[in-house]
N, C-alpha and C positions, 0 to 999 in steps of 0.2 A: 789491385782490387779497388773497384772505384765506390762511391757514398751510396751508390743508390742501388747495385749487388748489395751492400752489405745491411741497408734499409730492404731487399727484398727476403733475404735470407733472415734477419730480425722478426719481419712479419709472420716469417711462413712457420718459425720456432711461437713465435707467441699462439698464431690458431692451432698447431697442431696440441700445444697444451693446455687449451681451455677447455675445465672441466663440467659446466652447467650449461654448455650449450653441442649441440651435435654440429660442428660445421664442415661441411666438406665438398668437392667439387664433382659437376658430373660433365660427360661430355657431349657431343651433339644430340647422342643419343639416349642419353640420361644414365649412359654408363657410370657408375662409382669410378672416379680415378685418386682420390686421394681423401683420407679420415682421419679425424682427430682422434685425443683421448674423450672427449664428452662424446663424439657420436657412440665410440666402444661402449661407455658406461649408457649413455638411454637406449642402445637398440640390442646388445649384447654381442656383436661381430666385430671379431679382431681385423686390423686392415687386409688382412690376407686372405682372410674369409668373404669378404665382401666387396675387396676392389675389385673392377671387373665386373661386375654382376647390374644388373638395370634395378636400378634404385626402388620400381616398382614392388619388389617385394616387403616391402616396410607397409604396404596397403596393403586391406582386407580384400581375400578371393573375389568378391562382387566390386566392389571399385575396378580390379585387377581387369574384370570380365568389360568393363563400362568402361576401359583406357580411361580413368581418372587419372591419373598419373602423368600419362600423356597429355591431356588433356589443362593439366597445371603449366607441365613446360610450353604450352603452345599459348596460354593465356599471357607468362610472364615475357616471353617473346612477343609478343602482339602489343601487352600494355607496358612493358618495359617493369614492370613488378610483380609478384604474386604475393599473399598473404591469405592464410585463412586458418581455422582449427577442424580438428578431426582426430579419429582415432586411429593409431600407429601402430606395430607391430613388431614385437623385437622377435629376436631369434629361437626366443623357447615359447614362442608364441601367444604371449602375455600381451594386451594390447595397454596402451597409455593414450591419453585424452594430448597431442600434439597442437603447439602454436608454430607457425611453418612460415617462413618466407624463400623466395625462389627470387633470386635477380639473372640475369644473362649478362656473361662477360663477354667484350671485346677486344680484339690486341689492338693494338697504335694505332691499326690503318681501320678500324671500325669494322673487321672481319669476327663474326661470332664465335668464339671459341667453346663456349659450353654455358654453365651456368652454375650460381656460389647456392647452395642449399644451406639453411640455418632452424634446425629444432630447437624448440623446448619443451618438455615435459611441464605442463602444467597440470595433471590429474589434481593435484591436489587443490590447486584455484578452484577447477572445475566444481570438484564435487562438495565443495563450501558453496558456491553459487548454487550448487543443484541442492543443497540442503537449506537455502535460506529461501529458495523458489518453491519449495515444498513448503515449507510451513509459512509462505504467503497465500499459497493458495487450498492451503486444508484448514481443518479443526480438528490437531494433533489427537486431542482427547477421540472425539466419534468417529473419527478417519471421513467426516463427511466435508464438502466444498466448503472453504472460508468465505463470509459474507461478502467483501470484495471479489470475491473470483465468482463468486454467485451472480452478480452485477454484471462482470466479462459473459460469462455463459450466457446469463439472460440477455443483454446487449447484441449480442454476437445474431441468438436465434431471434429476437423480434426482425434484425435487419435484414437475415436470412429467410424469414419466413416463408416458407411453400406458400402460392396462391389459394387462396379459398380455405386455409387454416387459420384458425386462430391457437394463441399462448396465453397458457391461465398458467397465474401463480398462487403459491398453494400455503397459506401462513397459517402453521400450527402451535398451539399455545399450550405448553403443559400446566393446568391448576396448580401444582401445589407444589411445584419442585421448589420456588424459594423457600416454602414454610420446613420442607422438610431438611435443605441446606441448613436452615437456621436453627432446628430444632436436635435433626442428629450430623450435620457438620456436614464438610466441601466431599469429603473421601464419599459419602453416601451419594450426594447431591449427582457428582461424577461419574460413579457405577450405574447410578439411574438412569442420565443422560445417554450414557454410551448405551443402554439395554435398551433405552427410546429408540436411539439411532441405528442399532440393529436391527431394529423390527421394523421400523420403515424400510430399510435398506431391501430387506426380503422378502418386501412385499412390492418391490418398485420394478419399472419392465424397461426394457435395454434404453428407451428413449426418454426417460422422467430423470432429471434431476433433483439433488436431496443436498440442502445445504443447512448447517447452523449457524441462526440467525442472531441469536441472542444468548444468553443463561439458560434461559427459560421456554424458547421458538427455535422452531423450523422452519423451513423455509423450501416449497417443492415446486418444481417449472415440469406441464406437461405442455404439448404442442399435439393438437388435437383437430378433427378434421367432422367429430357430431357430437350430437350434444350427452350420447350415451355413454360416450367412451369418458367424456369429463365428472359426469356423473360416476361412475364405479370411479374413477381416478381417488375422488371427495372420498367415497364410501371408502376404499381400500386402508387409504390412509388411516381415517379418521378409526376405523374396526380393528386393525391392528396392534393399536395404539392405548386404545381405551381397555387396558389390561390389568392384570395385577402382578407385581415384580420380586421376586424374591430377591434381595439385596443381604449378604451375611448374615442368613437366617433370619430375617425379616422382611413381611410380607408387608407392600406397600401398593393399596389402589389407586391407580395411576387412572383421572378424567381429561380430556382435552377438549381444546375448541378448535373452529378452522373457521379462518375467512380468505375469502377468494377474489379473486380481480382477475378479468379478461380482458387480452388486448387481440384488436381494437374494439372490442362493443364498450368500455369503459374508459380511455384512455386510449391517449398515441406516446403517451411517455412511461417510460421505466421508472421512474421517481417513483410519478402518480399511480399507476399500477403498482407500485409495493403499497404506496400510501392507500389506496382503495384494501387494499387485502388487509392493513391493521385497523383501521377505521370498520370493517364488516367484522375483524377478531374480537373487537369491541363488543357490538352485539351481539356474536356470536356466547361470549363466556357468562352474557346474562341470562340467556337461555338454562332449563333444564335439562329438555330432552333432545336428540337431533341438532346436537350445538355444530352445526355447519351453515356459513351465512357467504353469500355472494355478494357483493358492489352492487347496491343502490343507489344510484344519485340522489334518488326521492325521498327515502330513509336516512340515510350515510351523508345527506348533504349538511353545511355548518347549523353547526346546532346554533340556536338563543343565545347561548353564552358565547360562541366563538363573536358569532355578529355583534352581541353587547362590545366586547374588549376591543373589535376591530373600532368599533363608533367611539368608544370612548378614549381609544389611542390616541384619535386626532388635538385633540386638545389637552392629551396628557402632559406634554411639553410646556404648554401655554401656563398651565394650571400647576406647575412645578414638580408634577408626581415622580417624574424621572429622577434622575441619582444615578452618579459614576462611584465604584470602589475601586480600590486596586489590591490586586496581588503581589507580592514581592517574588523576584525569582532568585534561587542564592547560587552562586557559584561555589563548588565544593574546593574550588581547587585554588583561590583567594579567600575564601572563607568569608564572604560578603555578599551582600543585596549585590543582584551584576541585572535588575532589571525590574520591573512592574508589565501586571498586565492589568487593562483597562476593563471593569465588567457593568455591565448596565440593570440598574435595578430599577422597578416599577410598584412603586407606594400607593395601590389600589386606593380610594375613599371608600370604599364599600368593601370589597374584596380581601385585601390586605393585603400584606405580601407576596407580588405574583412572581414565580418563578420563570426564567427566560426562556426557558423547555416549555411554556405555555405560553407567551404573546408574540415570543420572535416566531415562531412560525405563521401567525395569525400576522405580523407584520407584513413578513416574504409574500403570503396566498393575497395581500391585499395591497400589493406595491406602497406600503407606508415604512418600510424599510429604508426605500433612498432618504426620503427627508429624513430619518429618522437616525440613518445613518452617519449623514452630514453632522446631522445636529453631535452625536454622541465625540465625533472625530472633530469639532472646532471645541467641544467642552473639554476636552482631554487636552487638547491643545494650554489652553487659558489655565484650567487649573495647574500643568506641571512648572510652568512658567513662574503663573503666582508663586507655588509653593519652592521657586528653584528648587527641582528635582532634576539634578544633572545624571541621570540615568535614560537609557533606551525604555521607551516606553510601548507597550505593544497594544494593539484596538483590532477586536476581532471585527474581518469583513465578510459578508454575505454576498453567495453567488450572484444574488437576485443585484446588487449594487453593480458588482462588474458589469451587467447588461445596462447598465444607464451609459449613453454615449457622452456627455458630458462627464461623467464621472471622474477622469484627469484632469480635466480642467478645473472642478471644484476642488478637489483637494487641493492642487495646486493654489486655489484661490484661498483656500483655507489656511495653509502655511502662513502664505504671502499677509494677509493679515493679522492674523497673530501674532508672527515673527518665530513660528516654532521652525527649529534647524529638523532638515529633512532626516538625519544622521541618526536621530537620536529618536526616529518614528518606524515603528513594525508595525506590519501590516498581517494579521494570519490568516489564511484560507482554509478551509477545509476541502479533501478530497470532489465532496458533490459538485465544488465548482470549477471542475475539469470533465463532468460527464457531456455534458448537451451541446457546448461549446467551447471546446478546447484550444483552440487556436485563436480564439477571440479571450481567452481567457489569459492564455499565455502572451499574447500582443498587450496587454492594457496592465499585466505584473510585472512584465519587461521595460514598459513606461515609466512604473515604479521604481524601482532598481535605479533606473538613468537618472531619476531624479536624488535618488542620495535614499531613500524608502527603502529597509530592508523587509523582504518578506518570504513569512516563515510557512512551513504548511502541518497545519493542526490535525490534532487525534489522527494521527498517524497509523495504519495500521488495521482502519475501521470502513475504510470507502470504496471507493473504485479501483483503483492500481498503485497501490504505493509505489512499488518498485518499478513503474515505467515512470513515474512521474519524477523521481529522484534522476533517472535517466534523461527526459525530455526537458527536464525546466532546473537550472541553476538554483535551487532553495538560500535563502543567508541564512536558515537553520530548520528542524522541521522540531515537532512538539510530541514526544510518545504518549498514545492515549492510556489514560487510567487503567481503562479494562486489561491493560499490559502488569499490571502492576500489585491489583487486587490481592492477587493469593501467593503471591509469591514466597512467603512467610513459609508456605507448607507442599506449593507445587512443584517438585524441581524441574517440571517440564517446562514451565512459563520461565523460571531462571535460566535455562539452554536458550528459551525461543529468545529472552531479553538479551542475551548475551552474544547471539548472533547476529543480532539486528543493530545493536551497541555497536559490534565489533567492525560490521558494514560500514557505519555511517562515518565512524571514525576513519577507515581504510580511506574509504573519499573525502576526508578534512570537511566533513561537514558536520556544524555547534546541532546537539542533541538536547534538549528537556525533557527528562521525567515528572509528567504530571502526575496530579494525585497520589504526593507521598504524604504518607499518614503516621507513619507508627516509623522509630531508629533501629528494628528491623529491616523493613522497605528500605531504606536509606541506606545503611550499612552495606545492604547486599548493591543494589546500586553504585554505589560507591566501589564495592570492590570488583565489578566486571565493568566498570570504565566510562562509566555515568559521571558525565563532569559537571551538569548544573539539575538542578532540582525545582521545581514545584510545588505544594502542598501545603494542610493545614500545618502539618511539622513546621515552619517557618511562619504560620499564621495566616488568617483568614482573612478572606478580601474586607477591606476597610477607607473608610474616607482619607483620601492624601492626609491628609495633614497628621492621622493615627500610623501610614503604613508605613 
């Protein structure tokens, strides 16, 4: 009995007893000729029941009818592999969610012999995937479209657009649900929202979409062909809406506003078409009666004030108004500062303390963002230096900066002068700068990276795709937004969403931050579904290096 009988007979004892995977062999014809113990256990047929038989029957009837089956064996013969997933069939007719490879065997002389079959039962992956895909693309509470999948949807119909149609977006603003959150709590605020969103739902026609926008917004996409059908669309909404709500025996009069944006009479971009629609919600909610307001550029165009802080940007630099703070980030799992982020503050002379939610966008709309940006990323530079802070230090960047074609090279130049080590520099992105130009986006973060630059992608959760994005681009960590965070104290539903999304990021070894932790509630719960570094004023409030 020679080495390599008793190497073949070793083998054939070791497949025939493994138990988490189905492996077994078929023959030209994709006949069953031999079965392990895992095929018994995932398909429920003992070897005597199924050798013999065309492997076919582990498909669904309609596969069966489409020679899929056949089909697999003729692909893995032609490409020399097969792989794919699908759903399987065991013998009490129970189906399981299958990952499947097919190879083709030959003897010595290269004569086909048949071909090795290999199952697994992955339903259970599957339907952890199909539940973290659900709650990326809903709002678990109204069961209505999640903001980001709002963005896919609308995205998807402006580039599909029928000829001679246009797409108006639909922003509805509830009055008073913050006061009445604040006044009789989230459990009220909630039941309201969802009685909002059922009544839009019921009043919307096979081809309107209904997504939640905000707390306190809606957000409706029709695709429209006159100017009638838009008109009732406004009305329907807005008349449904403007109701009064019975909530646990309390009756609450429920006003709204709407503002509107058509593409193309207003815009060729999705941004700016949502942006036209909150800018007309605007004047829309200072109205009395008939609070429904369309995109006027003439109206709706920058006010006085925006022009003022654009003019006086320019020389805000010059004139010292600017100012870096930092954040510290703590790692729960060393128990220390594991990092700072960089935030930019503007010391109005008139104004006072202007919030970045009010000039960074007036920066973006008026290209003073690059220099602006430059400036903030060699300040951050100089002062960690000064203060040796031997810590990763992170400098939030704008989409609008990525479009600068020099943009590598000044950083780069920016380093190189300073002497700041690339290692200990993060860069974060948010979601919108993957909408309009994604592969120029992804080409110029990849430049990053090669340079030593880790970079992260911010508020997570709140944009366009999280989860293709986690997929298409290598992140060195991503950032969870606040609004993940907020209620968790009392929501158990945001505790599951945070704990699937947690449990995701970690499956792929990729470093998580929870922002905006506030309260050792927040924290504690965090901590115990596997939140390893944190955020928030819990650890202190952004401050001048030399305090943080």
């Amino acid at each position: 009995m020679n080495s390599q009988y008793l190497t073949d007979i070793s083998y054939r004892h070791f497949i025939e007893s493994v138990q988490d995977y189905a492996i077994y062999i078929l023959n030209l014809e994709g006949i069953v000729v031999s079965w392990n113990i895992g095929a018994e256990r995932a398909k429920g047929y003992t070897d005597s029941e199924i050798i013999g038989k065309y492997y076919g029957v582990f498909y669904s009837l309609d596969d069966q009818i489409l020679k899929i089956p056949a089909q697999n064996l003729d692909y893995a013969l032609k490409q020399g592999h097969f792989e794919g997933e699908g759903w399987r069939y065991k013998k009490d007719g129970n189906r399981f969610w299958a990952h499947v490879v097919i190879d083709p065997i030959y003897d010595y002389k290269g004569a086909l012999e048949g071909f090795t079959k290999i199952t697994k039962n992955i339903t259970e992956q599957k339907n952890f995937l199909d539940k973290i895909s659900y709650l990326a693309k809903y709002d678990t509470l109204t069961d209505t479209f999640s903001r980001n999948e709002f963005f896919n949807i609308a995205q998807k119909n402006i580039n599909d657009l029928p000829q001679n149609n246009k797409l108006a977006i639909c922003l509805l603003g509830v009055d008073t649900l913050k006061e009445i959150v604040n006044n009789r709590g989230y459990r009220t605020g909630d039941k309201l929202a969802k009685n909002i969103a059922d009544k839009i739902k019921q009043n919307l026609l096979p081809n309107e979409i209904l997504a939640r926008f905000s707390n306190d917004q809606f957000i409706a996409l029709k695709i429209f062909d006159n100017k009638e059908d838009i008109t009732h669309f406004y009305r329907r909404i807005y008349g449904c809406t403007n109701n009064t709500y019975s909530i646990d025996d309390q009756e609450f009069l429920i006003t709204v506003a709407i503002g509107a944006s058509i593409y193309p009479n207003d815009t060729n971009n999705l941004i700016d078409l949502v942006n036209n629609a909150e800018t007309a919600l605007i004047r829309a909610h200072k109205k009395i009666n008939d609070r429904i307001c369309c995109y006027d550029k003439k109206v709706d165009g920058k006010t006085q004030e925006i022009k003022m802080l654009a003019h006086d940007m320019s020389t805000a630099i010059e004139k010292n108004e600017l100012f870096i703070l930092y954040q510290r980030k703590y790692s729960l799992l060393n128990n220390d500062t594991s990092g700072y982020e960089a935030l930019l503050r503007w010391q109005h002379p008139t104004l006072g303390l202007i919030s970045p939610d009010t000039f960074i966008p007036v920066a973006e709309d008026t290209g003073k963002i690059i220099p602006l940006g430059y400036w903030i990323l060699e300040t951050v530079c100089k002062e960690v230096l000064a203060y040796k802070i031997n810590k990763k230090v992170s400098v939030n960047l704008s989409p609008i900066q990525l479009k600068d074609p020099n943009f590598i090279e000044n950083v780069s130049r920016i380093l190189e002068t300073t002497g700041y080590p690339a290692e200990q520099l993060e860069l974060e992105v948010t979601e919108t700068a993957f909408i309009n130009d994604q592969t120029n986006t992804f080409k110029q973060l990849k430049e990053l990276q090669t340079m030593g630059i880790s970079v992260s992608l911010d508020d997570f959760g709140t944009g366009y795709s999280s989860l293709k994005l986690l997929h298409d681009f290598k992140f060195d960590c991503i950032k969870l937004d606040r609004s993940f965070i907020n209620d968790i104290e009392y929501n158990q539903k945001s505790v599951t969403f945070l704990h699937s999304i947690i449990s995701l990021v970690n499956s792929i070894n990729l470093p998580l931050i929870a922002e905006g932790v506030e309260n050792e509630v927040q924290l504690n719960t965090l901590k115990s579904i596997g939140c390893l570094e944190i955020q928030g004023y819990i650890f202190g409030k952004p401050e001048p290096l030399k305090e943080a």
